[in-house]
N, C-alpha and C positions, 0 to 999 in steps of 0.2 A: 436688426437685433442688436440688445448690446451685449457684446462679449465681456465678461472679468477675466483678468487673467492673472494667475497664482504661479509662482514661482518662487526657487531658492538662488538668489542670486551669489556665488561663490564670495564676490568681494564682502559683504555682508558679514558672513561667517569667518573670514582671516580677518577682518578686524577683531573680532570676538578672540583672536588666536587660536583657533584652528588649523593643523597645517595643510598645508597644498593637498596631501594624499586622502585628508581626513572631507575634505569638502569637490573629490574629485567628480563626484555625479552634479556638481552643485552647476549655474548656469553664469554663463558670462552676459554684460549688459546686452552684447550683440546679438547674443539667442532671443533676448525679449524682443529688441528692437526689428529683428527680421520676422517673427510671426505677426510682431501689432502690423508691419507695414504689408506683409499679405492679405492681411486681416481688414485692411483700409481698402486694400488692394481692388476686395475681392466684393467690397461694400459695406461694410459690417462696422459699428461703431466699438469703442473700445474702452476700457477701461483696468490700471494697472490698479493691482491689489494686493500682490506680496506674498510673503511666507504664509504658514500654516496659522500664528498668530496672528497675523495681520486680518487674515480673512475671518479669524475668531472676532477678532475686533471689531470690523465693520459690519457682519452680519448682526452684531450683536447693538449695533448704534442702526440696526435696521436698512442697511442699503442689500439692494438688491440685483439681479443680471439676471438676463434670458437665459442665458447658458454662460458657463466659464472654461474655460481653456486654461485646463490644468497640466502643468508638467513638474509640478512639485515633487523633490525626491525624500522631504524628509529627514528629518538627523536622528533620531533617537529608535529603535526597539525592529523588532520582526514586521510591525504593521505599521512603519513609518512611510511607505508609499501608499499607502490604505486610508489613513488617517484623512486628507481633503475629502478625496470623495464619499467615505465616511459621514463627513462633518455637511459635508453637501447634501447626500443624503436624508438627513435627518430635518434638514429645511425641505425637501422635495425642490432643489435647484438644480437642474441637470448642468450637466460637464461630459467633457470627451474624455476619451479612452476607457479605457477600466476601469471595472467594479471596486470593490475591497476584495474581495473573494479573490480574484484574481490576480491583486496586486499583491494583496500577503501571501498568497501561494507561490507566484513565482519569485517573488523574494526569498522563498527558501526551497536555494536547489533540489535538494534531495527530493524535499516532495514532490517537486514538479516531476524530477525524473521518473519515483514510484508512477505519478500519471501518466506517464509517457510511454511508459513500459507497458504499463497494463492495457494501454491503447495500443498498442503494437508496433510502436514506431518505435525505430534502431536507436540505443542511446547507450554509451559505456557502460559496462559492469562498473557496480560503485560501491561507496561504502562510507556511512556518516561516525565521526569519531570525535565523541566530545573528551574525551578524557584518554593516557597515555593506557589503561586497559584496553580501551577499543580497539586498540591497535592489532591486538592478539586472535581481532573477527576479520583483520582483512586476511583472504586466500585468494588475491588479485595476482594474474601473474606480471611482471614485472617487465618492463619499467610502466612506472602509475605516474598519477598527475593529483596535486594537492592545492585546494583552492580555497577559502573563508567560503561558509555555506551561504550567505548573507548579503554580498557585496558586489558591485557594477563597477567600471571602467576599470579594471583589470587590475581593482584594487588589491594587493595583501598577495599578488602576485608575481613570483620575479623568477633572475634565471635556475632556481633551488628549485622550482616547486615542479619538476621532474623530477624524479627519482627511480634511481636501480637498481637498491639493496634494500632490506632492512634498516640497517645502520644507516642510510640516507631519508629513510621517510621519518623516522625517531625525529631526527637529527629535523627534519624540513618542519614534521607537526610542532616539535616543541617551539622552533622559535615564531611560527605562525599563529599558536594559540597565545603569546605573550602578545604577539605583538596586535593582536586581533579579539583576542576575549570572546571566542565565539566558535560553535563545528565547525569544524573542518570534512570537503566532501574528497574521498580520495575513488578517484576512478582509474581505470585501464586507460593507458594513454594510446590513442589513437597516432597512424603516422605519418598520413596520409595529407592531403590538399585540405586547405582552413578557407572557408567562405563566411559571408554574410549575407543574409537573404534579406530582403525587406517585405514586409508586408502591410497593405493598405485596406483596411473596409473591415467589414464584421458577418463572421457567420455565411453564408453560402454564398452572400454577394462579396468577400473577401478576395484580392486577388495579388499577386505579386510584380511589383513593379522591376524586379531583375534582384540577379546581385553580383557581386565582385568577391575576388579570390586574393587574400592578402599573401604578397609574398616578400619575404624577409632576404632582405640584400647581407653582404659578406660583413655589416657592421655589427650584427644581430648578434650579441653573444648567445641564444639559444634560440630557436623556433619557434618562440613560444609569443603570443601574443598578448603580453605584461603590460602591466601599470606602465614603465618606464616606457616601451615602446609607442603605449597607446598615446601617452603625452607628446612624446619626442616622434610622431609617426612617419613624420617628412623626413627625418632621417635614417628611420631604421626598416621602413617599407615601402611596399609601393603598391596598387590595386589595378586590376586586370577583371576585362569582363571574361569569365569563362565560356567554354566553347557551348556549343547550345544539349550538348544530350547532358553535360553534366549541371549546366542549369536548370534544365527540367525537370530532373533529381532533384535539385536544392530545391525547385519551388515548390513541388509535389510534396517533399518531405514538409519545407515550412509552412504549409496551408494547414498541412495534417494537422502539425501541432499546434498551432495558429486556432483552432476551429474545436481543438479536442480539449484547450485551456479555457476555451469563451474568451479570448481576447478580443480587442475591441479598439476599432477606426486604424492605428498605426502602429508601427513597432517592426523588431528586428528578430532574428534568430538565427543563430550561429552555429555553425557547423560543419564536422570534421569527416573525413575521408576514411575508413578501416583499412586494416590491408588486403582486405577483399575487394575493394572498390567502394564498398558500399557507403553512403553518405548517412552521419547521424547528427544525430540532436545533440547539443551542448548545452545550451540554453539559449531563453529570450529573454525580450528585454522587450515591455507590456509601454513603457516610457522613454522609446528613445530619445535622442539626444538631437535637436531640431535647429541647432548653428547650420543656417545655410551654406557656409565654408570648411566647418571643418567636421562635423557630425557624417558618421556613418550613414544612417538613411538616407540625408538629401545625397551626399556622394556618389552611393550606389544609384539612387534615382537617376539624378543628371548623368551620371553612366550609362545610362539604359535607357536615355530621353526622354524624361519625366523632369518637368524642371518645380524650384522649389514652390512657388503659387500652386501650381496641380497636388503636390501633398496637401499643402494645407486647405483647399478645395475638398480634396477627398474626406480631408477629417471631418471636415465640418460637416460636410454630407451626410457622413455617417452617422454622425452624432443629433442631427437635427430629424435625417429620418427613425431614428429609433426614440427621440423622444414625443414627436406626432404618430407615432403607433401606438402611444401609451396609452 
């Protein structure tokens, strides 16, 4: 088969002057370079294709792929991770992962969590606030957590965006709406153990390859699992497989919602501990991040003895049996 494969390569967009923070989803050359060589790996011929224009470009000079292996994150709007497979779509060329449905939904937290909620899975009390009135609808009790509704790799996130007053969430929303142009989701901050679950496959045949419990060494100026931290991770954490009853929690919870979103082949979902014990949903991530070294999933994978070929195995799997069912 030939695979095309679309991507936002981060170097790319800093020459355009974009800064570091603004192209943090975006991919290093090594991300490309470790799925083509799986990809060869695993038999599969290949072909690199680029951004969201690029792939406008060539489909429109008529080239075409059996399937494409999409990890495109997109720069612009609510349906910027939506917009490939959209545009794939609409040629009837299948891709892995996620729909648009899927992709623009969980790009925007709140909704997801409305979805979440209403499927019964545990997820903080919340509260979306686009303007300094909204403010006057949160009855959260305190201390809360303030995040860009919008945004991945721990973007627009720092050691502020706890809070536990009044006078501190003001204080946290106004300079997060300047500096982000976008809601803000303010939830009940949880206080409990922070894991990452992974998930592999689609729909009943879905399963979880493990996950790891990020824990913040004495450099951490907050708990929290920030942009800066997520960059800088070698210094400010370190990952541990968690014991097995609280993994089976995590996985059980991540399937739920894994299954209750239509996500699709791979991905992550994150999640926090109550002061009851009980483990909830934070969010997922329908796109993770697939650096053999330093990306979340394979991490936790090779943590849990899954090494990186068997992901990319599994996606293609996935993605190849659901479009011979078509």
């Amino acid at each position: 088969m030939k695979v095309g494969l679309t991507y936002d390569l981060r170097s790319d967009y800093l020459k355009e002057g974009y800064s570091d923070e603004e192209t943090a989803e975006f991919d290093k050359e090594s991300t490309v370079e470790d799925i083509e060589k799986a990809l060869h790996y695993l038999g599969y011929e290949t072909e690199r294709i680029g951004h969201f224009k690029a792939l406008v470009r060539r489909i429109s000079n008529g080239d075409r792929w059996d399937i494409v292996f999409n990890i495109c994150e997109g720069m612009f709007g609510i349906g910027r991770e939506a917009q490939v497979p959209a545009f794939l779509d609409a040629y009837n060329i299948p891709y892995t992962f996620s729909d648009p449905l899927v992709l623009a939904l969980t790009l925007h937290k709140g909704m997801t969590k409305h979805v979440i909620r209403d499927c019964g899975i545990p997820t903080p009390d919340f509260v979306i606030a686009e303007t300094e009135k909204d403010l006057h609808n949160v009855h959260l009790p305190y201390p809360l957590f303030v995040k860009p509704n919008s945004e991945g790799s721990g973007k627009g996130i720092g050691y502020n965006s706890k809070v536990n007053n009044p006078d501190e969430l003001r204080e946290t929303c106004i300079q997060q709406w300047e500096s982000t142009a976008q809601p803000l989701l303010i939830e009940a901050f949880l206080p409990g153990r922070e894991f990452t679950t992974g998930v592999l496959g689609t729909g009943e045949e879905s399963f979880s390859p493990g996950s790891m419990e990020v824990l913040f060494n004495s450099s951490a100026r907050e708990k929290i699992y920030s942009y800066d931290i997520k960059t800088n991770y070698e210094q400010y954490v370190s990952y541990a497989l968690p014991e097995k009853e609280i993994a089976e929690k995590c996985s059980e919870l991540a399937l739920k919602a894994w299954k209750a979103l239509g996500c699709r082949d791979a991905g992550r979902v994150d999640i926090r501990v109550d002061r009851n014990g009980i483990p909830n949903f934070i969010e997922v991530n329908p796109l993770a991040g697939l650096n053999e070294i330093t990306s979340d999933l394979p991490i936790l994978a090779r943590m849990n003895g899954y090494d990186y070929n068997f992901i990319i195995k599994t996606i293609m799997d996935s993605a190849i049996k659901r479009i011979r069912s078509i």
